[in-house]
C-alpha positions as CSV (number, residue, x, y, z in Angstrom):
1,X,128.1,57.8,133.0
2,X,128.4,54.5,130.4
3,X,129.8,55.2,126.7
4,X,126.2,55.5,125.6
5,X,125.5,59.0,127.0
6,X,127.2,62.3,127.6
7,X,130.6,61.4,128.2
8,X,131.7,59.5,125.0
9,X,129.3,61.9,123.2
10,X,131.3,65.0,124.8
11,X,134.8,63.3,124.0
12,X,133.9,63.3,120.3
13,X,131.7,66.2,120.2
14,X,134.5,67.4,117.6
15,X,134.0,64.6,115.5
16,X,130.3,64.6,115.2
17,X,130.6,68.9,114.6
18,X,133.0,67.8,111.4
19,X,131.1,65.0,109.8
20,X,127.7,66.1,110.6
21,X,128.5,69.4,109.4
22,X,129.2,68.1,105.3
23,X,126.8,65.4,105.7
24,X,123.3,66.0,106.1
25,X,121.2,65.7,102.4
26,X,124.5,64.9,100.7
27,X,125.2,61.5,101.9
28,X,122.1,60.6,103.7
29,X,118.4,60.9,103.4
30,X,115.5,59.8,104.9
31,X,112.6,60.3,108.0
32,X,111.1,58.2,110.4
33,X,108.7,58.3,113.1
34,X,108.7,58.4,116.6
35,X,107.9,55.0,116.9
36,X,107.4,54.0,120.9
37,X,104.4,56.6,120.9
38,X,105.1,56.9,124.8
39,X,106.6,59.3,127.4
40,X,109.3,57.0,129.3
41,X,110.5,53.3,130.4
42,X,107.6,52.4,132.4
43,X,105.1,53.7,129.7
44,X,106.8,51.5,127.5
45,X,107.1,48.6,129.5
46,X,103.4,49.1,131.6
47,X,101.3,51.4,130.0
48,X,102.0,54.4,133.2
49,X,103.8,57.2,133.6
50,X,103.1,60.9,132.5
51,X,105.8,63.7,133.1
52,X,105.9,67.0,132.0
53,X,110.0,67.4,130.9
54,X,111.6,70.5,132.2
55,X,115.2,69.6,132.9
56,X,115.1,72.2,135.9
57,X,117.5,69.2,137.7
58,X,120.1,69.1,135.1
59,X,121.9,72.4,135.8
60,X,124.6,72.6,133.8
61,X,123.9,69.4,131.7
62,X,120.8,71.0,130.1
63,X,121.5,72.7,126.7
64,X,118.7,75.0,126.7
65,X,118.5,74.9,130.8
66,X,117.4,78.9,131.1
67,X,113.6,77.9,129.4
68,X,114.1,80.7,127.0
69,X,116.8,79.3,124.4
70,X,116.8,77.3,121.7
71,X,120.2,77.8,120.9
72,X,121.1,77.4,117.0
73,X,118.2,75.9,116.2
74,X,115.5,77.3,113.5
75,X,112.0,77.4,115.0
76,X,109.0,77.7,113.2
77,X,105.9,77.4,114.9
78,X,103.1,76.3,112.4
79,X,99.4,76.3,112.2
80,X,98.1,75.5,115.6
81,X,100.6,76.7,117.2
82,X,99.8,78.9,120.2
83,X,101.5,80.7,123.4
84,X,101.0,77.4,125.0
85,X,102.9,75.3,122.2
86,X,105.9,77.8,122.8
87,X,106.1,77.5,126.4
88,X,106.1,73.8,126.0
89,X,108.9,73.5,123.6
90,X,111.0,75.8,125.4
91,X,110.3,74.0,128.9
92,X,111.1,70.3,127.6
93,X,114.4,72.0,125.6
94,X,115.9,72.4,129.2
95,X,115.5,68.3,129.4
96,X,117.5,67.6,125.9
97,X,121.1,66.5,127.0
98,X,123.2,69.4,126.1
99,X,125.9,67.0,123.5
100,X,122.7,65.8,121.7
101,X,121.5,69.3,121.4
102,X,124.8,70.5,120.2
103,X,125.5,67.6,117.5
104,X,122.5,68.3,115.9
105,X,123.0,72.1,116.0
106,X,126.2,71.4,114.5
107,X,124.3,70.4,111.1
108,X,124.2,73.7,110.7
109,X,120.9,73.6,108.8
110,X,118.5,72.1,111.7
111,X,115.2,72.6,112.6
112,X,112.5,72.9,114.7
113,X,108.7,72.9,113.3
114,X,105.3,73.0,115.9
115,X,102.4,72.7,114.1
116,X,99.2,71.1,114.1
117,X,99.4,69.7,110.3
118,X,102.6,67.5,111.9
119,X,100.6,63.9,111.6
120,X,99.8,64.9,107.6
121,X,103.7,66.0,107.2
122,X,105.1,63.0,109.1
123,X,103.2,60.9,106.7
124,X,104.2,62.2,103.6
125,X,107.9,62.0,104.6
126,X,107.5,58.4,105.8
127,X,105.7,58.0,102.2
128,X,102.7,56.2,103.8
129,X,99.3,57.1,103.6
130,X,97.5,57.0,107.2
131,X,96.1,53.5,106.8
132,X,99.1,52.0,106.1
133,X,101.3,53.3,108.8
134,X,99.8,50.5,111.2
135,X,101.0,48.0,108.8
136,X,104.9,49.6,108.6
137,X,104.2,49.2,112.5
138,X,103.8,52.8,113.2
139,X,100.5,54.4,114.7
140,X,98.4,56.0,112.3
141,X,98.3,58.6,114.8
142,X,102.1,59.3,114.5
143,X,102.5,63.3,114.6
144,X,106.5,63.8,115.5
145,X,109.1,62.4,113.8
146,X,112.6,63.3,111.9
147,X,113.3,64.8,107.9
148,X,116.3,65.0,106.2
149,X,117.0,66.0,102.8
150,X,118.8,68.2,101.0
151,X,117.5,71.5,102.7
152,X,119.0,69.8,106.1
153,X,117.1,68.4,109.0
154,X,113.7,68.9,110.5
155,X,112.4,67.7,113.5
156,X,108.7,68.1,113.6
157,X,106.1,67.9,116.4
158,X,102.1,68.2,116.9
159,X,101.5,71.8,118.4
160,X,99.5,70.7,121.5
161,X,101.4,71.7,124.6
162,X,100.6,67.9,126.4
163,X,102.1,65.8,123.1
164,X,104.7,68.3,122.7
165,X,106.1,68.3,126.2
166,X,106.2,64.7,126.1
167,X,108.0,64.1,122.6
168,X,110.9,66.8,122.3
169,X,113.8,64.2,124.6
170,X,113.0,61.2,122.6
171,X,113.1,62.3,119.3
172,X,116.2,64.2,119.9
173,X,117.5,60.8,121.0
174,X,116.1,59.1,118.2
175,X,117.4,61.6,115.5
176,X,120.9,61.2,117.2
177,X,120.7,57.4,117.1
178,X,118.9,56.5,113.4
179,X,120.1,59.7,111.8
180,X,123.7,61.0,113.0
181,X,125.0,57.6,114.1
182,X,124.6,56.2,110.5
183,X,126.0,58.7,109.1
184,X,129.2,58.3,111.3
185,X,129.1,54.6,111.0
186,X,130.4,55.3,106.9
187,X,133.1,57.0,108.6
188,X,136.5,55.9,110.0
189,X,139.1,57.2,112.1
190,X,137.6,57.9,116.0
191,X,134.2,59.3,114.7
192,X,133.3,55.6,113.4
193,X,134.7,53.7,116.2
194,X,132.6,56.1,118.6
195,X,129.5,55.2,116.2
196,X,130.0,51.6,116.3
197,X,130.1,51.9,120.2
198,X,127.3,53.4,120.3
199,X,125.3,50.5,118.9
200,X,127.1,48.2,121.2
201,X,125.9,50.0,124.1
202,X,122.7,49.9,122.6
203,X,122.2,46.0,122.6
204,X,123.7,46.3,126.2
205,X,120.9,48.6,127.0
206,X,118.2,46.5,125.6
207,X,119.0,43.7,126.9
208,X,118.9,45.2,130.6
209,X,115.6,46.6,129.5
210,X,114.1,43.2,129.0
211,X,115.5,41.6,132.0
212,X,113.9,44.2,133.7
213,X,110.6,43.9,132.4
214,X,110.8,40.5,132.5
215,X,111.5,40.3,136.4
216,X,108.6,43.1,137.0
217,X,106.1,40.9,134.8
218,X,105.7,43.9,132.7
219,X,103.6,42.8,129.5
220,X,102.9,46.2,128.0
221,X,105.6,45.6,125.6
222,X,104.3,47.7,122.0
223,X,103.8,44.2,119.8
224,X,104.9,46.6,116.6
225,X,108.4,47.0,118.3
226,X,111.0,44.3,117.2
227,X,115.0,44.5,116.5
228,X,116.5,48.0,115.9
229,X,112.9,49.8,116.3
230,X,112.8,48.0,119.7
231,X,116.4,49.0,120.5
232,X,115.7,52.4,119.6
233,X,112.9,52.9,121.3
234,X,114.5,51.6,124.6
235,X,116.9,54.1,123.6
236,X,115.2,57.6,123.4
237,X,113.3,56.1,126.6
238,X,116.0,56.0,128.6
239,X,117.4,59.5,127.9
240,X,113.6,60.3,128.3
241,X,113.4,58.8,131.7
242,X,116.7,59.6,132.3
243,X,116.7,63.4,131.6
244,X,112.9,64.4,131.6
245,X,112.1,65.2,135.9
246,X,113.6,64.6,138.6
247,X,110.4,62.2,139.2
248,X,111.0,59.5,135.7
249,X,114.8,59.1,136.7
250,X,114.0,57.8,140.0
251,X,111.0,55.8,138.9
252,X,113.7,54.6,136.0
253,X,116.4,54.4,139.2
254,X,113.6,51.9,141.4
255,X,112.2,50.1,138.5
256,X,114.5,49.6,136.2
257,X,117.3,48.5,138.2
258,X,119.1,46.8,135.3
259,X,118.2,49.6,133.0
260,X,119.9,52.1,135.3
261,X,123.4,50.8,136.0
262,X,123.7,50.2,132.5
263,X,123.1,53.6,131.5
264,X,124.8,55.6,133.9
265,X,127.6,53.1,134.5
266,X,127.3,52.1,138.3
């Protein structure tokens, strides 16, 4: 597996469990949105592509593999929240790469909100009002995204069992990747280095992303989606595709050729 996924993120598991632990609210505060509004690489790339995330093929890689755990995480399921809403977040927690579940357990103060109020909540935090999201280059219709501040971090989603099943891997990948590898980045020592890796492999990523889309003539690219928001949404993708079902990773595998060997290394 390349630097960009569970093995570098295991080898400083440590690391992230000591800075992360002092660092959320104090030295870093902010939100943002879960900005590729899609489900995997070839949504992003084509428009298609609808999985339901269970992780049931990840065996031992799978945090919260059993369907019943949420480990350390606080969960508080909202208005609109029903039976249905729980099932779903439980199911898709079995797909969340167990290293990116534990680093943002390791906060210590991280949460998990379901509700059907999460568009109005993600707004506020982003400190936009609906009709100017567009313009910031995020749907109006945005209803997951991340929140720290002083009281710690909370990840919040829309309640519906569909949206929710489809947005719990990618914004665990994007609160890793705009939220935890900042906050190591102001670090030195092996926690920065690993950081600063990290964004490498990024770029390396992206750029495999676009070759591949360029060679399938996919033109579905999200026009709103430029530099870092690009790179980040061709991020949480690929752990999406990559960790979702058994049925993204080998559409990711066949399509994505490019995509693939950078990501797992072959």
């Amino acid at each position: 597996m390349l630097d960009i996924n569970l093995k570098t993120i295991h080898l400083w598991s440590a690391c992230i469990l000591v800075y992360g632990a002092i660092s959320c609210g104090d030295q870093y505060q902010g939100s943002n949105a879960d900005q590729s509004e899609t489900a995997s690489l070839d949504q992003l790339a084509n428009g298609t592509g609808n999985y339901t995330c269970d992780g049931s093929h990840l065996g031992p890689n799978s945090r919260y593999g059993d369907g019943k755990s949420t480990g350390s995480l606080s969960v508080t399921y909202g208005p609109g929240a029903t039976v249905d809403s729980q099932k779903a977040l439980v199911t898709s927690l079995g797909a969340v790469p167990k290293e990116i579940g534990m680093a943002i357990e390791a906060l210590g103060n991280s949460k998990v909100l379901v509700t059907s109020e999460a568009a109005q909540i993600c707004q506020r935090a982003l400190g936009q009002k609906a009709g100017n999201l567009e313009a910031s280059g995020l749907p109006a219709s945005t209803k997951t995204c991340w929140i720290a501040d002083q009281k710690g971090l909370t990840l919040v989603f829309d309640a519906t069992p569909k949206a929710l099943s489809e947005a719990v891997v990618r914004t665990f990948t994007y609160t890793f990747t705009e939220f935890l590898i900042p906050l190591l980045q102001k670090t030195q020592g092996p926690a920065g280095t690993f950081a600063r890796q990290w964004s490498e492999k990024q770029t390396d990523l992206l750029q495999a992303f676009l070759n591949d889309a360029k060679a399938g003539d996919m033109k579905n690219l999200p026009a709103t989606l430029s530099g870092v928001s690009l790179q980040n949404a061709v991020t949480a993708e690929a752990f999406d595709s990559y960790y979702c079902s058994a049925a993204s990773q080998e559409i990711m595998k066949t399509q994505f050729p490019q995509t693939w060997r950078a990501f797992v290394g072959d």
